[in-house]
C-alpha positions in Angstrom: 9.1 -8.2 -29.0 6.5 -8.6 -26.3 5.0 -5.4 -24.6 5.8 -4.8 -20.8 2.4 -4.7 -19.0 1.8 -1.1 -17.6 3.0 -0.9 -14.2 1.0 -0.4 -10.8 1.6 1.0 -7.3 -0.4 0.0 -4.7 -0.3 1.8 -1.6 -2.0 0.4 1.7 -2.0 1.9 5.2 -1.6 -0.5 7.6 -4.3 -2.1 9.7 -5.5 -0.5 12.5 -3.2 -0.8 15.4 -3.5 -1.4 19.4 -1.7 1.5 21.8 0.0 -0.9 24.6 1.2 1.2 27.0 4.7 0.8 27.3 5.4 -0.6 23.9 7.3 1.5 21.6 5.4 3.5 18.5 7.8 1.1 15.8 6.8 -2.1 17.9 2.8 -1.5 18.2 0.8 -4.4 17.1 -2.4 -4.8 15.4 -5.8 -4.6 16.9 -8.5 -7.0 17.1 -10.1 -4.6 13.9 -6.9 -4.5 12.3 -6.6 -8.2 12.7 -10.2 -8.7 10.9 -9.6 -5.6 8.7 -5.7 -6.9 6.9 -7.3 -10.2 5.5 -10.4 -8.7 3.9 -7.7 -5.9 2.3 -6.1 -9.2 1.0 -9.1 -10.4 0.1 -9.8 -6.5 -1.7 -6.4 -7.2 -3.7 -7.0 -10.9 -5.0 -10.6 -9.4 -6.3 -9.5 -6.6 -7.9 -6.4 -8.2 -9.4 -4.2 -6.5 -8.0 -2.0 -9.1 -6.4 2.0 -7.8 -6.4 4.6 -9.1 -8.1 6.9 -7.3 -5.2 6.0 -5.9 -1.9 7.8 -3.0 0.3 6.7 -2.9 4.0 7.7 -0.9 6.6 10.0 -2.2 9.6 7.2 -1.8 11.9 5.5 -4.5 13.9 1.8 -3.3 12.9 2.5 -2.8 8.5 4.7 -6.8 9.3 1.8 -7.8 11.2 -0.6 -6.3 8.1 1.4 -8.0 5.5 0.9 -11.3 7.2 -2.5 -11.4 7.0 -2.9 -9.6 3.9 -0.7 -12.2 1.9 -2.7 -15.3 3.3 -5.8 -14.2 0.9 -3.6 -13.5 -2.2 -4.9 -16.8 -3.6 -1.0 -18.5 -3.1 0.8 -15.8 -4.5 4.7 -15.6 -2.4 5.6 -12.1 -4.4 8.9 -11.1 -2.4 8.6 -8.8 -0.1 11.4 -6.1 1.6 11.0 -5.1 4.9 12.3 -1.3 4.8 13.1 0.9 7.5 12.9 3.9 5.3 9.3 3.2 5.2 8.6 3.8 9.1 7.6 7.5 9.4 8.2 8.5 5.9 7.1 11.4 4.0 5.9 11.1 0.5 9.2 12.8 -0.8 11.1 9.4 0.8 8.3 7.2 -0.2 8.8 8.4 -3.5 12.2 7.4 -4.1 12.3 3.8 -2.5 9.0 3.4 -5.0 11.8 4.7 -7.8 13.9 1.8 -7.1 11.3 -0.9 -8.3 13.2 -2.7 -10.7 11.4 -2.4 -14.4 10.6 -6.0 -14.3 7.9 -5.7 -11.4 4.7 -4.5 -12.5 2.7 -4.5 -9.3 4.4 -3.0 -6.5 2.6 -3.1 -2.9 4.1 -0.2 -0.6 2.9 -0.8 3.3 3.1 2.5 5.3 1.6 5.0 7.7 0.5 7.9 7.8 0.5 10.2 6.7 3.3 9.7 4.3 1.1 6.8 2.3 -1.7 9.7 1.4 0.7 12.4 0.6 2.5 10.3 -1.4 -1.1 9.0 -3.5 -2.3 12.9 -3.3 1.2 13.9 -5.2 1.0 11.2 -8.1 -1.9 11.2 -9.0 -2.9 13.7 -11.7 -5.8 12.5 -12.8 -8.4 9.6 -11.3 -11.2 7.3 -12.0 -14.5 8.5 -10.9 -14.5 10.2 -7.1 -11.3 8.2 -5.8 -9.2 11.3 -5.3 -11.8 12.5 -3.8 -12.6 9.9 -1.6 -8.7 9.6 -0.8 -8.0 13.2 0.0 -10.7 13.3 2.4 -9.4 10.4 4.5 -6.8 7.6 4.2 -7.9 5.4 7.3 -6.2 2.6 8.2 -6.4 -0.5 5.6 -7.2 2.0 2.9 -5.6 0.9 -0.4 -5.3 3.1 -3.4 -4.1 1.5 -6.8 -2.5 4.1 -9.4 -1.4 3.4 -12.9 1.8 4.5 -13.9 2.7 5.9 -17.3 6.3 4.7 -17.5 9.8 3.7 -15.7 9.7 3.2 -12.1 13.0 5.6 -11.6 10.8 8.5 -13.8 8.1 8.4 -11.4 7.1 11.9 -10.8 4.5 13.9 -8.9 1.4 14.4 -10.6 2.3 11.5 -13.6 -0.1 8.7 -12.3 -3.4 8.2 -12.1 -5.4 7.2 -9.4 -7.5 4.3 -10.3 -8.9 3.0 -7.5 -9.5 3.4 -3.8 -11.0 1.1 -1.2 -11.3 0.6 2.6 -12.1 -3.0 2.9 -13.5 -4.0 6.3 -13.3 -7.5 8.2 -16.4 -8.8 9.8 -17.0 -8.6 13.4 -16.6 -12.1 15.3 
């Protein structure tokens, strides 16, 4: 019988977003840093290895708008992805339970959010990190920061305080 590979979630805020006036907060679009910023996460991802096997995105234009560019550096990779209204303006109670629903056979979820639901939500499960990523991650969660956790079981049994924070990054575009 073949072992299931531990499972990871990966959580990323969104890329750093333009204020139109007159554009609804769930329709906001990226900004020119945000633009730069979503492929070099991307880029972070395919690097690091953790490119998902199933990706969960908010409804809202900007995390879309991150996705896009994030996927074009996952070296090919098409994982599925689920556009989730349950996402937008989430706390890390509702973030926990769509994350719950992963089905056991995806092993690296990407969850696309805002703040600050994305940060609560690392700050809760992780009981333990590598290094000074909790650290880093409690401080601030800016926009296209990703932190990667290891989980120690199920999906559905995913608890607060059961994972352990193994990474966190804030990859940065460069300036054109």
């Amino acid at each position: 019988m073949e072992a299931i590979a531990p499972a990871r979630l990966v959580v990323l805020r969104h890329a750093k977003s333009a204020r139109p006036p007159d554009v609804d907060d769930h329709e906001r679009p990226l900004a020119g840093r945000g633009r730069r910023d979503a492929p070099a996460a991307g880029g972070w991802l395919y690097g690091a290895g953790c490119v998902p096997d199933l990706v969960v995105c908010s409804s809202a234009r900007r995390t879309r708008e991150t996705w896009e560019l994030v996927a074009v550096e996952l070296g090919g990779a098409a994982p599925p992805v689920v556009f989730e209204p349950q996402v937008y303006e989430a706390s890390a109670a509702a973030l926990l339970a769509v994350v719950r629903e992963t089905p056991e056979e995806r092993r690296t979820l990407l969850l696309i959010g805002h703040q600050p639901g994305v940060q609560e939500l690392v700050l809760s499960l992780a009981g333990d990190a590598d290094g000074d990523a909790l650290t880093r991650a409690r401080e601030k969660f800016p926009t296209s920061g990703i932190a990667v956790l290891a989980l120690p079981g199920a999906w559905v049994n995913l608890a607060p305080g059961s994972a352990v924070l193994t990474d966190f990054a804030v990859p940065r575009g460069w300036k054109q």
